[in-house]
VOVEX-692064 format. One record per atom (N, C-alpha, C): residue in three letters; chain; atom name; y, x, z. Coordinates in nm, 3 decimals. Example, Ala and Ser with C-alpha at 12.3 -4.5 7.8 and 13.67 -1.06 7.14 Angstrom:
! residues 2
{type->ALA&mol->A&atom->N&py->-0.569&px->1.319&pz->0.780}
{type->ALA&mol->A&atom->CA&py->-0.450&px->1.230&pz->0.780}
{type->ALA&mol->A&atom->C&py->-0.330&px->1.320&pz->0.780}
{type->SER&mol->A&atom->N&py->-0.225&px->1.285&pz->0.708}
{type->SER&mol->A&atom->CA&py->-0.106&px->1.367&pz->0.714}
{type->SER&mol->A&atom->C&py->0.003&px->1.290&pz->0.787}
This chain:
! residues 114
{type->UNK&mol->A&atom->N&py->1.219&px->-0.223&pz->-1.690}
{type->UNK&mol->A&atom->CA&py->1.119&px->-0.132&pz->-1.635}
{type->UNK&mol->A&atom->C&py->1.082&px->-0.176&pz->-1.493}
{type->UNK&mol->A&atom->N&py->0.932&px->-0.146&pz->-1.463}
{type->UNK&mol->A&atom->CA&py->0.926&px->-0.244&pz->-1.353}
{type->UNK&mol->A&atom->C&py->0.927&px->-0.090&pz->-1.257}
{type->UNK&mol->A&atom->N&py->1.013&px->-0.182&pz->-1.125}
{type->UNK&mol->A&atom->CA&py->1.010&px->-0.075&pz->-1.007}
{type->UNK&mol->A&atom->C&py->0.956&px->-0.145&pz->-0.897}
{type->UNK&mol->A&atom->N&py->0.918&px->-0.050&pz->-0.803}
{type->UNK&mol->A&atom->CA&py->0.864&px->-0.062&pz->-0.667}
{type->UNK&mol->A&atom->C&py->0.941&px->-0.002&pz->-0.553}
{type->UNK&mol->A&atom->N&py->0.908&px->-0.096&pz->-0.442}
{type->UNK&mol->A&atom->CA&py->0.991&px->0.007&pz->-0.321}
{type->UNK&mol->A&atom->C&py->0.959&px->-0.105&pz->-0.191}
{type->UNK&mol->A&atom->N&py->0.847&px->0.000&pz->-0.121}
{type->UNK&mol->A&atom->CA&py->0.788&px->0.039&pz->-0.023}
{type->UNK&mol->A&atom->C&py->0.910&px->-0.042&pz->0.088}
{type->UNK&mol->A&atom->N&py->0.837&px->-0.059&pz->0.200}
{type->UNK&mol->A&atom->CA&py->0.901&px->-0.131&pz->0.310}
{type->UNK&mol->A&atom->C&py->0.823&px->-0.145&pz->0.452}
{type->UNK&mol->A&atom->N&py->0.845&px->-0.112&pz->0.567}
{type->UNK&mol->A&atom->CA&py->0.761&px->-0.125&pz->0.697}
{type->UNK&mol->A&atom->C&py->0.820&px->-0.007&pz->0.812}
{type->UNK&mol->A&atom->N&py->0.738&px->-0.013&pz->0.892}
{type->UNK&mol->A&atom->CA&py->0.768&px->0.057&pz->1.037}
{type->UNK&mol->A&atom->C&py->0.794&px->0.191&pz->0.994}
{type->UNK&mol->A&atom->N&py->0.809&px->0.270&pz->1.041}
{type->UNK&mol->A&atom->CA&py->0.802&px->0.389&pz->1.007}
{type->UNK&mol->A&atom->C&py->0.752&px->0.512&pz->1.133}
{type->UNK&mol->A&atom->N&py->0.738&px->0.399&pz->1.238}
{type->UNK&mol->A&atom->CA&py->0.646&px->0.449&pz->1.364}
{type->UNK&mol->A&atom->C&py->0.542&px->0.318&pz->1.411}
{type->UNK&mol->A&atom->N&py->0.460&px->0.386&pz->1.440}
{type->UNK&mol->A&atom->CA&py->0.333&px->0.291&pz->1.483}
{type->UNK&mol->A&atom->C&py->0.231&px->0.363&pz->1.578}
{type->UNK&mol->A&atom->N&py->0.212&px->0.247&pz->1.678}
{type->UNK&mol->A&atom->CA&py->0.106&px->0.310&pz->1.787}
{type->UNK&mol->A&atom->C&py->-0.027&px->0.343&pz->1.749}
{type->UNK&mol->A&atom->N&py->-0.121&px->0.393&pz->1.813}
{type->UNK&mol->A&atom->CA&py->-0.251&px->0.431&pz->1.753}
{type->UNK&mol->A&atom->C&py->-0.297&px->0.282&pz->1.822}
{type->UNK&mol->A&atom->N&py->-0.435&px->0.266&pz->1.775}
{type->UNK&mol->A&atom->CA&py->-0.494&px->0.101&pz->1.788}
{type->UNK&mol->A&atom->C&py->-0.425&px->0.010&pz->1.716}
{type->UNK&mol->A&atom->N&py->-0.285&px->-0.012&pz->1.668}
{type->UNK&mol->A&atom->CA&py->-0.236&px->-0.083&pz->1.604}
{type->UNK&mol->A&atom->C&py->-0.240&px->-0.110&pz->1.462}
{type->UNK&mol->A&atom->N&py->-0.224&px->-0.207&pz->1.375}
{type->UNK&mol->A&atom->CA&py->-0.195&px->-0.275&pz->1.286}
{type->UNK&mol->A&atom->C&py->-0.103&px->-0.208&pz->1.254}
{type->UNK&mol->A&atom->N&py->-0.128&px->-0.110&pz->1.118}
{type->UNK&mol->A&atom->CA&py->-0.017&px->-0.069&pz->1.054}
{type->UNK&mol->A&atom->C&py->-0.010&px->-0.181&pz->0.925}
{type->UNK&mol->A&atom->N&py->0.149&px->-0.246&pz->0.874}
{type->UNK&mol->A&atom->CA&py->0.146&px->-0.344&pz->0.768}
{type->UNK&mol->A&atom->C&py->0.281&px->-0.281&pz->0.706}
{type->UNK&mol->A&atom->N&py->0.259&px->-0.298&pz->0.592}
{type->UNK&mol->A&atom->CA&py->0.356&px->-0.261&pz->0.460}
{type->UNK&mol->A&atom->C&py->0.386&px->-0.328&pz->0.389}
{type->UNK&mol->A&atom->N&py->0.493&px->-0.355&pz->0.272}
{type->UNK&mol->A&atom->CA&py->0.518&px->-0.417&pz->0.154}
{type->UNK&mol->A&atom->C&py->0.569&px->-0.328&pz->0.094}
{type->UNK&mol->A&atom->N&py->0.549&px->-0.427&pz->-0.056}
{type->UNK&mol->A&atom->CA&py->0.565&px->-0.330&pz->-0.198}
{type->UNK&mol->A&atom->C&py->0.658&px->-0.425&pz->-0.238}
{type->UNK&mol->A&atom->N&py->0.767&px->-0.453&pz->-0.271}
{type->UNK&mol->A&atom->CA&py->0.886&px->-0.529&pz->-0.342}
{type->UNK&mol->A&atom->C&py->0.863&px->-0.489&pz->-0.552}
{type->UNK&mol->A&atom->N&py->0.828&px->-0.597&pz->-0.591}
{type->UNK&mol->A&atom->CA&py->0.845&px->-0.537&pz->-0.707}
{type->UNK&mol->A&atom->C&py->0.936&px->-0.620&pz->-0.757}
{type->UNK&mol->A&atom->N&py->1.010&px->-0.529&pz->-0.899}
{type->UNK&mol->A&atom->CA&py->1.123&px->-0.607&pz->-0.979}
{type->UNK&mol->A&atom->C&py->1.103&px->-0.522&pz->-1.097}
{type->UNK&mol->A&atom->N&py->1.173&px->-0.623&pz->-1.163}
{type->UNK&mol->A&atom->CA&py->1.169&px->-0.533&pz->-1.341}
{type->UNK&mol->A&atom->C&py->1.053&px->-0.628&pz->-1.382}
{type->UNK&mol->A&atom->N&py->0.990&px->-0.724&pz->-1.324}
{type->UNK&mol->A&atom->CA&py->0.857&px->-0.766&pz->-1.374}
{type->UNK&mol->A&atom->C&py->0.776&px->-0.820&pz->-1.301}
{type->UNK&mol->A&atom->N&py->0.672&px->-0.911&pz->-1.383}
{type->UNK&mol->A&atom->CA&py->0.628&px->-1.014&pz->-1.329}
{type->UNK&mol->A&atom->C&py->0.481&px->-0.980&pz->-1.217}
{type->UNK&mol->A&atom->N&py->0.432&px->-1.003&pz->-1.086}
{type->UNK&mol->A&atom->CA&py->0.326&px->-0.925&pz->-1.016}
{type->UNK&mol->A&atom->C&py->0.240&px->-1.000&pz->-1.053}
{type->UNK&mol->A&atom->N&py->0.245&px->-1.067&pz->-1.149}
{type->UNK&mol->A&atom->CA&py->0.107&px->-1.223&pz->-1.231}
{type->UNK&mol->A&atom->C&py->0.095&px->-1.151&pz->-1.362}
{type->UNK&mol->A&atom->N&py->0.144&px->-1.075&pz->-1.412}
{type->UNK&mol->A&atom->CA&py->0.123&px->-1.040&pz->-1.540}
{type->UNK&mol->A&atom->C&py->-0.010&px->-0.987&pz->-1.566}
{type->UNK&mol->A&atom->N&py->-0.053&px->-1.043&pz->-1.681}
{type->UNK&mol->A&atom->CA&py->-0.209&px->-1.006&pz->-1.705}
{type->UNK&mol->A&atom->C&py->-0.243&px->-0.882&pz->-1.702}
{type->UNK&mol->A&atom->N&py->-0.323&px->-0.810&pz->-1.641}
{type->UNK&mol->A&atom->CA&py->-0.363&px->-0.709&pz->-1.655}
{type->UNK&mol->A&atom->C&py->-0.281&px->-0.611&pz->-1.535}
{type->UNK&mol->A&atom->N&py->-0.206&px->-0.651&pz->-1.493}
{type->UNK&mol->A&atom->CA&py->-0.163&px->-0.541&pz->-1.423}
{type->UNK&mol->A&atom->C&py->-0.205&px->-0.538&pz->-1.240}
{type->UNK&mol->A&atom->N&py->-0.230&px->-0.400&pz->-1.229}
{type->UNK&mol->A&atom->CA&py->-0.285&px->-0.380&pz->-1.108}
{type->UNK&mol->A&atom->C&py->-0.226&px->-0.291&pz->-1.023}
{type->UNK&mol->A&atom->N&py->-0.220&px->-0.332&pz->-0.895}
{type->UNK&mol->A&atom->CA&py->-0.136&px->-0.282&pz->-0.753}
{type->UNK&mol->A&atom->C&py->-0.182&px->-0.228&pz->-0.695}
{type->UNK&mol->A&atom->N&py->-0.133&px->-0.100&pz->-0.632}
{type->UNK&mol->A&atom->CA&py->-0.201&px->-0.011&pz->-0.548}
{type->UNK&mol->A&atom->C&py->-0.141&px->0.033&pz->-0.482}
{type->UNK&mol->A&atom->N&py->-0.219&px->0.068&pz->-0.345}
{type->UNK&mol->A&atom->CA&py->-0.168&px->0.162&pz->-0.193}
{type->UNK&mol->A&atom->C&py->-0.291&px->0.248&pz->-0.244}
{type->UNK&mol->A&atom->N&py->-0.199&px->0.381&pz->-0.229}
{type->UNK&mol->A&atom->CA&py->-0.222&px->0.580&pz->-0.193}
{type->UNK&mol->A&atom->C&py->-0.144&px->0.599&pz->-0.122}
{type->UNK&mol->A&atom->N&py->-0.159&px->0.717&pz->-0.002}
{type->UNK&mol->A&atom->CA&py->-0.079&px->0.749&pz->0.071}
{type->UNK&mol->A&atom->C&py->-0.146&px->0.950&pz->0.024}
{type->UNK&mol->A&atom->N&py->-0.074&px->0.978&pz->0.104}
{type->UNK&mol->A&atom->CA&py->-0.047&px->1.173&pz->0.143}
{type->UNK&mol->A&atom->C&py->-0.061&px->1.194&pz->0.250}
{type->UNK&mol->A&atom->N&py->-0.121&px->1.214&pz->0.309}
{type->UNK&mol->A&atom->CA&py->-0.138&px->1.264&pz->0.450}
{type->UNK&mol->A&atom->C&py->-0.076&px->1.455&pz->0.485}
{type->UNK&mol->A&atom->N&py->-0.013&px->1.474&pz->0.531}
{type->UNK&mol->A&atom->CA&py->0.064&px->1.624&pz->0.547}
{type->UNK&mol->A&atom->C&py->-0.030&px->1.698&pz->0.481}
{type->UNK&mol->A&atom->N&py->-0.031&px->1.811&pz->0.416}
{type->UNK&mol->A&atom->CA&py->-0.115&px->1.927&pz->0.379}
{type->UNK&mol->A&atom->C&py->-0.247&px->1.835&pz->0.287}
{type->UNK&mol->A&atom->N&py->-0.241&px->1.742&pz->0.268}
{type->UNK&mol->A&atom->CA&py->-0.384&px->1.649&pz->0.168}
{type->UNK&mol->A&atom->C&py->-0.289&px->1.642&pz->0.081}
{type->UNK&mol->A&atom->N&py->-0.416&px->1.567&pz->-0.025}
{type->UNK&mol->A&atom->CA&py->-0.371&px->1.484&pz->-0.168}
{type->UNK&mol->A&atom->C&py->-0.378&px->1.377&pz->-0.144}
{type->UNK&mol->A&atom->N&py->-0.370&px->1.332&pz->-0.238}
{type->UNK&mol->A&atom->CA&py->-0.360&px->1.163&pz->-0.277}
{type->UNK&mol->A&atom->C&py->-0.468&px->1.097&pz->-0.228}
{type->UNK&mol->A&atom->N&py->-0.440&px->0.975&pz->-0.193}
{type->UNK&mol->A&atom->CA&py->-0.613&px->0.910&pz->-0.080}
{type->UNK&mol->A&atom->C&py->-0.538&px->0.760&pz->-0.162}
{type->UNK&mol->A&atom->N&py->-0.668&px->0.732&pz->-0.255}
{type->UNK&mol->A&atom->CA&py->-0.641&px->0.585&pz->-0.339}
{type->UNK&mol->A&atom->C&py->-0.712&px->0.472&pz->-0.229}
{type->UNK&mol->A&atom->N&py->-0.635&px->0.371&pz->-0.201}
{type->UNK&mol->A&atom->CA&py->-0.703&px->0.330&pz->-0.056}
{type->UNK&mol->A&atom->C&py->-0.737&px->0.149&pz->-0.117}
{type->UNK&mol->A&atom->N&py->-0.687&px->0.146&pz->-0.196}
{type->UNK&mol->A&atom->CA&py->-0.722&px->0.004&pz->-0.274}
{type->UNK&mol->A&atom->C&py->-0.635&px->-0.099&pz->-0.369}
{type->UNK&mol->A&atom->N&py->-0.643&px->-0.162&pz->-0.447}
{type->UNK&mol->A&atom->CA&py->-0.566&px->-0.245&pz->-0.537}
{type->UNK&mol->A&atom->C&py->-0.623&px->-0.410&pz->-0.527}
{type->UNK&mol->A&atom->N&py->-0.483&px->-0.487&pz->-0.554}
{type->UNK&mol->A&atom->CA&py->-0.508&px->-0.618&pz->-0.561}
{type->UNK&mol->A&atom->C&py->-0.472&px->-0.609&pz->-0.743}
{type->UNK&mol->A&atom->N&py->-0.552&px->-0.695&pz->-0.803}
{type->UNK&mol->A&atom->CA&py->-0.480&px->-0.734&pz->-0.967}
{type->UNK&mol->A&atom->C&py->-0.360&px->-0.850&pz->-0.929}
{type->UNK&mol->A&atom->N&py->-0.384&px->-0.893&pz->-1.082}
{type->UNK&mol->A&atom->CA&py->-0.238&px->-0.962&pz->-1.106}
{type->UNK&mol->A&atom->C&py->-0.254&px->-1.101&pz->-1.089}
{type->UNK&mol->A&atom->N&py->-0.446&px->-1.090&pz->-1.011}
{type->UNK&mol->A&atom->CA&py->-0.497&px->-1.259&pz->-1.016}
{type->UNK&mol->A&atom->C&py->-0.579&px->-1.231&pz->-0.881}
{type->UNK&mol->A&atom->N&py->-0.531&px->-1.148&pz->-0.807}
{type->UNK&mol->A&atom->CA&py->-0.566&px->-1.161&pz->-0.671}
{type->UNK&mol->A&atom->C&py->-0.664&px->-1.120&pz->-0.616}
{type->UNK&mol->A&atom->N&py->-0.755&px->-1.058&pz->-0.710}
{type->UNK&mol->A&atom->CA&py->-0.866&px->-0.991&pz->-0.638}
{type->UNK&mol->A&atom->C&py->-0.875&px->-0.821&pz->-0.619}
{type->UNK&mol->A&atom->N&py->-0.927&px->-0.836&pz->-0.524}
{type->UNK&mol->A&atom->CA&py->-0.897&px->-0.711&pz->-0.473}
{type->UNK&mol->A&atom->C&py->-1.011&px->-0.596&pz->-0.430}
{type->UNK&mol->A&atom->N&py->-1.016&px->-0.470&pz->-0.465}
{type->UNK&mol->A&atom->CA&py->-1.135&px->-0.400&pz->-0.422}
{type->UNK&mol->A&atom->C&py->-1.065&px->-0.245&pz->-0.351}
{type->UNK&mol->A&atom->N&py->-1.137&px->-0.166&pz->-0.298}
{type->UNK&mol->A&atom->CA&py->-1.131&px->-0.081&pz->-0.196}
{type->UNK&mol->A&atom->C&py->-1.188&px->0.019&pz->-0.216}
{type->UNK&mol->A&atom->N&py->-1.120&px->0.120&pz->-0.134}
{type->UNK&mol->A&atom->CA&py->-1.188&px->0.244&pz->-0.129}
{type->UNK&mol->A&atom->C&py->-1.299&px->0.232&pz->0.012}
{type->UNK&mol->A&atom->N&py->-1.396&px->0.273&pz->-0.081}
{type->UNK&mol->A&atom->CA&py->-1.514&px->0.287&pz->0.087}
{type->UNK&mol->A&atom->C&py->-1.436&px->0.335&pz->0.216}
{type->UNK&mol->A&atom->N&py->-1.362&px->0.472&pz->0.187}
{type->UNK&mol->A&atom->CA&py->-1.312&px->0.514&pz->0.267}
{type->UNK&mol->A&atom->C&py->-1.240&px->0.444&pz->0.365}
{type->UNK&mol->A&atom->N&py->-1.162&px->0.293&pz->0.310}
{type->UNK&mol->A&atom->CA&py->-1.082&px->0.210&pz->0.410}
{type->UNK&mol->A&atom->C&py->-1.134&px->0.128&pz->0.402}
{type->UNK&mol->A&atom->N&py->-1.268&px->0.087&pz->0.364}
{type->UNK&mol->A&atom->CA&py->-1.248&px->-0.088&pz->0.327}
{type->UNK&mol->A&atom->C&py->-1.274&px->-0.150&pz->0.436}
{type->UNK&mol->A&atom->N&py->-1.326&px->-0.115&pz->0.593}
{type->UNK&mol->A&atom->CA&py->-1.332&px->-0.123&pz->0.707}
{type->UNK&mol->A&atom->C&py->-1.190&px->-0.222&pz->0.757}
{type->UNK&mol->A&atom->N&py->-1.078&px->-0.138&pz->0.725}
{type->UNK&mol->A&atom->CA&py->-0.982&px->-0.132&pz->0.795}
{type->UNK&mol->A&atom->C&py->-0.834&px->-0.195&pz->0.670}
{type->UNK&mol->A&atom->N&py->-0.881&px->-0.233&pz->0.588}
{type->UNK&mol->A&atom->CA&py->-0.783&px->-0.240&pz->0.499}
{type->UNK&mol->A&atom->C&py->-0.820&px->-0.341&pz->0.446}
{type->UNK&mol->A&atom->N&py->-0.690&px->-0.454&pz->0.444}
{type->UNK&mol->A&atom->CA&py->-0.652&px->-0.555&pz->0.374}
{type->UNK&mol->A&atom->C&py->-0.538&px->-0.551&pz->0.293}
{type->UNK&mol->A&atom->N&py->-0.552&px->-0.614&pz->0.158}
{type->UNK&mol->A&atom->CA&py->-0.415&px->-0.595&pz->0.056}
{type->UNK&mol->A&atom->C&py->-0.389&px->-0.747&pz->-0.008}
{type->UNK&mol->A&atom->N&py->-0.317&px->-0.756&pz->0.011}
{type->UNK&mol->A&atom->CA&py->-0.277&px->-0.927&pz->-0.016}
{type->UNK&mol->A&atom->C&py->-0.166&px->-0.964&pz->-0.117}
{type->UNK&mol->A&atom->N&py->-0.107&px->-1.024&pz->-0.158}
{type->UNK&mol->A&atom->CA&py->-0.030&px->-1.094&pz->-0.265}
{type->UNK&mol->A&atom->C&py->0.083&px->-1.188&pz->-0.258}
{type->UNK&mol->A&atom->N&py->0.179&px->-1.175&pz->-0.232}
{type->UNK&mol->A&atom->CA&py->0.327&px->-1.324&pz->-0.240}
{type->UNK&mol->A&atom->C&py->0.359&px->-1.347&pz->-0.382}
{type->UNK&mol->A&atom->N&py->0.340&px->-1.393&pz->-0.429}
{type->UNK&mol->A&atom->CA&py->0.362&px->-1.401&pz->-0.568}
{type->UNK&mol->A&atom->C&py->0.530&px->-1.492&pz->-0.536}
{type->UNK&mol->A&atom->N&py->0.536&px->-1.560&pz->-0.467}
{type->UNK&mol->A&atom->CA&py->0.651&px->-1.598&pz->-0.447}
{type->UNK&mol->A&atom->C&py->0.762&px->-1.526&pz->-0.388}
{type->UNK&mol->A&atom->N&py->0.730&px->-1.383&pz->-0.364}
{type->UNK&mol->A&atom->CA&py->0.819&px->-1.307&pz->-0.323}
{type->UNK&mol->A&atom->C&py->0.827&px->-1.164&pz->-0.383}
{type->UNK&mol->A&atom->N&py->0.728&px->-1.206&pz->-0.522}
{type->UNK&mol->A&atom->CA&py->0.693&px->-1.047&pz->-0.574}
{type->UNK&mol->A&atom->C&py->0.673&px->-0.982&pz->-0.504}
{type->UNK&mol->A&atom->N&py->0.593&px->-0.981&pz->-0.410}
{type->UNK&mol->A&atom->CA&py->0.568&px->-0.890&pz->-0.288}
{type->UNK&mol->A&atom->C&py->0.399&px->-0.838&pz->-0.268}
{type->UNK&mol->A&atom->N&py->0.342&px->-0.741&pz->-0.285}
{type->UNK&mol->A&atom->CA&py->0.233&px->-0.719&pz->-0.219}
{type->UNK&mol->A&atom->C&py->0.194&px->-0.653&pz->-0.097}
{type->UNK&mol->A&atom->N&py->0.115&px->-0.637&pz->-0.006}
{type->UNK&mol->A&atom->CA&py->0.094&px->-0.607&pz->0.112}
{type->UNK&mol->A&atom->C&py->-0.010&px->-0.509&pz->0.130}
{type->UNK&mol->A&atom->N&py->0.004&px->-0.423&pz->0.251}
{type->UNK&mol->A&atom->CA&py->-0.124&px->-0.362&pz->0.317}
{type->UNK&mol->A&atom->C&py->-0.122&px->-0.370&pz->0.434}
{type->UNK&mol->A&atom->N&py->-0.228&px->-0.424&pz->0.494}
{type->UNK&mol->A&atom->CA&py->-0.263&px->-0.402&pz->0.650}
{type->UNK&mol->A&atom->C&py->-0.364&px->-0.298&pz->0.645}
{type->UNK&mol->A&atom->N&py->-0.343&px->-0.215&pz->0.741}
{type->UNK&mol->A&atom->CA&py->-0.459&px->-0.117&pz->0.827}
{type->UNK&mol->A&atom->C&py->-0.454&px->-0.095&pz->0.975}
{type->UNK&mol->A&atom->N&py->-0.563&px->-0.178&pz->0.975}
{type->UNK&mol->A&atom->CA&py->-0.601&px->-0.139&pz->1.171}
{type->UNK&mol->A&atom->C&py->-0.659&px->-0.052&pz->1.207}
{type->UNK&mol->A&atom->N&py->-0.667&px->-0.071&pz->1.366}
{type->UNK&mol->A&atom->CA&py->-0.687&px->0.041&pz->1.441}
{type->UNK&mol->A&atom->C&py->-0.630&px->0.183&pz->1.394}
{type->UNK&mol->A&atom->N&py->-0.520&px->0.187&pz->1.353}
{type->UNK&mol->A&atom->CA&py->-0.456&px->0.326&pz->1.308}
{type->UNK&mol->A&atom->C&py->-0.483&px->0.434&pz->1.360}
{type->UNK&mol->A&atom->N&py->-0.507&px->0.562&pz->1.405}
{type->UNK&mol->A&atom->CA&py->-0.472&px->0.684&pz->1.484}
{type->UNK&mol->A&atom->C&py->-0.398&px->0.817&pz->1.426}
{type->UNK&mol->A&atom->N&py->-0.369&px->0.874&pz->1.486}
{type->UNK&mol->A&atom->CA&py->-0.254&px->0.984&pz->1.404}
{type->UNK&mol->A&atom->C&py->-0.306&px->1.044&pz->1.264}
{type->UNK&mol->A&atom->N&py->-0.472&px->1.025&pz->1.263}
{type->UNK&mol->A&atom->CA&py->-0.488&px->1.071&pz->1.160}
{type->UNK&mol->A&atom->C&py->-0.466&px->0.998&pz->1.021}
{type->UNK&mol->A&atom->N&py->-0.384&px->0.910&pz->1.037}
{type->UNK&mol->A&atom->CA&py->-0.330&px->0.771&pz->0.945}
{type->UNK&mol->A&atom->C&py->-0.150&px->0.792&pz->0.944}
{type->UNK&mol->A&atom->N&py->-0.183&px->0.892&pz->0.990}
{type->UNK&mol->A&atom->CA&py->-0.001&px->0.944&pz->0.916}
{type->UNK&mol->A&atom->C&py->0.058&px->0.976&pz->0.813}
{type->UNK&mol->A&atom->N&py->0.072&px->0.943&pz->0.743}
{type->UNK&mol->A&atom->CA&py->0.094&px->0.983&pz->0.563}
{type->UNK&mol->A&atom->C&py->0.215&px->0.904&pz->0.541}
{type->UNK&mol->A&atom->N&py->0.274&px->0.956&pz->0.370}
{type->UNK&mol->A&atom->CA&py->0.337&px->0.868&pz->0.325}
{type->UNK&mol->A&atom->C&py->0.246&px->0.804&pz->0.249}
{type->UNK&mol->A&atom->N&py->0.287&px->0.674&pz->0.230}
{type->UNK&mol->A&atom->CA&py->0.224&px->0.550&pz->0.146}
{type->UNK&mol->A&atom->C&py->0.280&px->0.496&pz->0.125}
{type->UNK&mol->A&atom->N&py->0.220&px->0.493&pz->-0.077}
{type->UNK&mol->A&atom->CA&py->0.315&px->0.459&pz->-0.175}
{type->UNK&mol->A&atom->C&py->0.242&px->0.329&pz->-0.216}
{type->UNK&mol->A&atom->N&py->0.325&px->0.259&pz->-0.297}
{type->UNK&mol->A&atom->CA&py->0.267&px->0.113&pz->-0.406}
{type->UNK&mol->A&atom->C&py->0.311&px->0.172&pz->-0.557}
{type->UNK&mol->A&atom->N&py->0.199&px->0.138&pz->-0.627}
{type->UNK&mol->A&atom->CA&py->0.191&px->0.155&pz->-0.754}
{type->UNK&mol->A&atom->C&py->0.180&px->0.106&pz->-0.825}
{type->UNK&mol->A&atom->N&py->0.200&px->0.051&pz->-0.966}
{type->UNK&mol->A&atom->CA&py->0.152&px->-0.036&pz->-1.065}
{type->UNK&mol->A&atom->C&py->0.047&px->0.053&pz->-1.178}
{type->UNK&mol->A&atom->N&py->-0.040&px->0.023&pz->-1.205}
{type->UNK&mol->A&atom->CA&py->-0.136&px->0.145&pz->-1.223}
{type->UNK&mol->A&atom->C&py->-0.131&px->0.280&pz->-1.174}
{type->UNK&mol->A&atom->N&py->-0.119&px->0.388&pz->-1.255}
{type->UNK&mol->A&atom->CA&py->-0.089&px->0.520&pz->-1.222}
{type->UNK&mol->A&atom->C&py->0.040&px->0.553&pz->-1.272}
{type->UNK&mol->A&atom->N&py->0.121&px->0.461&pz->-1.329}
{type->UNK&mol->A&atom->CA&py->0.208&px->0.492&pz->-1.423}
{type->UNK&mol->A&atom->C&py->0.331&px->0.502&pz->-1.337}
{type->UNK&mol->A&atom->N&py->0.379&px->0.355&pz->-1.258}
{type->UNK&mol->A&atom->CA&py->0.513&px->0.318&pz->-1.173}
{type->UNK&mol->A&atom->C&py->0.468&px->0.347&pz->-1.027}
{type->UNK&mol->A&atom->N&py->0.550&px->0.399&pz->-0.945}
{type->UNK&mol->A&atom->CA&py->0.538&px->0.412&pz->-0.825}
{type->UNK&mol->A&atom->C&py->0.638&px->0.431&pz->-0.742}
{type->UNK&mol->A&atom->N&py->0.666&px->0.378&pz->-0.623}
{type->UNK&mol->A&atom->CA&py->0.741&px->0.362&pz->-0.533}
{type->UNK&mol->A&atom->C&py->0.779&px->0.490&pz->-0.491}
{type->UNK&mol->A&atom->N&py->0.914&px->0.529&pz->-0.444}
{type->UNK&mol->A&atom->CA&py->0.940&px->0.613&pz->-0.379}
{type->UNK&mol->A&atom->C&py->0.808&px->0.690&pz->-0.237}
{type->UNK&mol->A&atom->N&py->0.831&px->0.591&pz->-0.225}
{type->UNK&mol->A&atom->CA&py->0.711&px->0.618&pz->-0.060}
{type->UNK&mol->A&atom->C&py->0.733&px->0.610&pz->0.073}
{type->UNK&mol->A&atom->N&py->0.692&px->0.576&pz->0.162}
{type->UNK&mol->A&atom->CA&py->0.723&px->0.574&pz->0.310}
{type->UNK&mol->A&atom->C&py->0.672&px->0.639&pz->0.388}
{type->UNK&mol->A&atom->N&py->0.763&px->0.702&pz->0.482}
{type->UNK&mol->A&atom->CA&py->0.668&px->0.767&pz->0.602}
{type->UNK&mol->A&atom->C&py->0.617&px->0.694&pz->0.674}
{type->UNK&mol->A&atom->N&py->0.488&px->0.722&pz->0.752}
{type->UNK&mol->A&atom->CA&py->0.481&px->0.661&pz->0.865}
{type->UNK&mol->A&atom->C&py->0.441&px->0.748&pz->0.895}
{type->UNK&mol->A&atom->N&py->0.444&px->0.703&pz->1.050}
{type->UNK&mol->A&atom->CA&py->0.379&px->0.816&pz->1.180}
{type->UNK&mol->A&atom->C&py->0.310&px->0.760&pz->1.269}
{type->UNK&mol->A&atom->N&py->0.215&px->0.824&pz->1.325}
{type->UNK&mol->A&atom->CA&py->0.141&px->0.698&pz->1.411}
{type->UNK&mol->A&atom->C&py->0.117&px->0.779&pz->1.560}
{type->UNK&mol->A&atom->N&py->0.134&px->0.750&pz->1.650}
{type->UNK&mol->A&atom->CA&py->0.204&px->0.763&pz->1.783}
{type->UNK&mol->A&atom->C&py->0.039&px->0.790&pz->1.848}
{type->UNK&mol->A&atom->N&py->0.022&px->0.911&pz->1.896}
{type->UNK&mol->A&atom->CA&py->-0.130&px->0.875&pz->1.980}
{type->UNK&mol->A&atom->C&py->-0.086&px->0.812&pz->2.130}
């Protein structure tokens, strides 16, 4: 069964580069068809789908971030990534990695420091 689990700062300044990883195991992050995703929770919100890389590297976005959000791929480390800049407190959430809607990471806090 494939699992995920989240990895990064867990405080971050505002203006800064918030960056994350997704560790996956149980399975291959090349496997056909399968697709990776950062959502986070922001306190008192729902779910905010912020973008996915597939299992062949391309990647699309939520309007909402696509400004500020990059999601990238290690295939040599089963690893996928999120960068988001210029952070401000209102970028405080937990944020999770997913393999469709199905597998998902525990989740991480972050906090972002005004």
């Amino acid at each position: 069964q494939v699992q995920l689990q989240e990895s990064g700062p867990g405080l971050v300044k505002s203006s800064q580069t918030l960056s994350l990883t997704c560790t996956v195991s149980g399975g291959s992050i090349t496997t056909e068809h399968y697709r990776w995703s950062w959502i986070r929770q922001a306190p008192g919100k729902g779910l905010e789908w912020m973008g996915v890389i597939n299992y062949d590297g391309i990647t699309y976005y939520s309007p909402s971030f696509k400004s500020r959000t990059s999601i990238s791929m290690d295939t040599s480390k089963s690893q996928f990534s999120l960068q988001l800049t210029s952070v401000t407190p209102e970028d405080t959430a937990v944020y999770y990695c997913a393999l469709w809607a199905s597998y998902w990471g525990q989740g991480t806090q972050v906090t972002v420091s005004s």
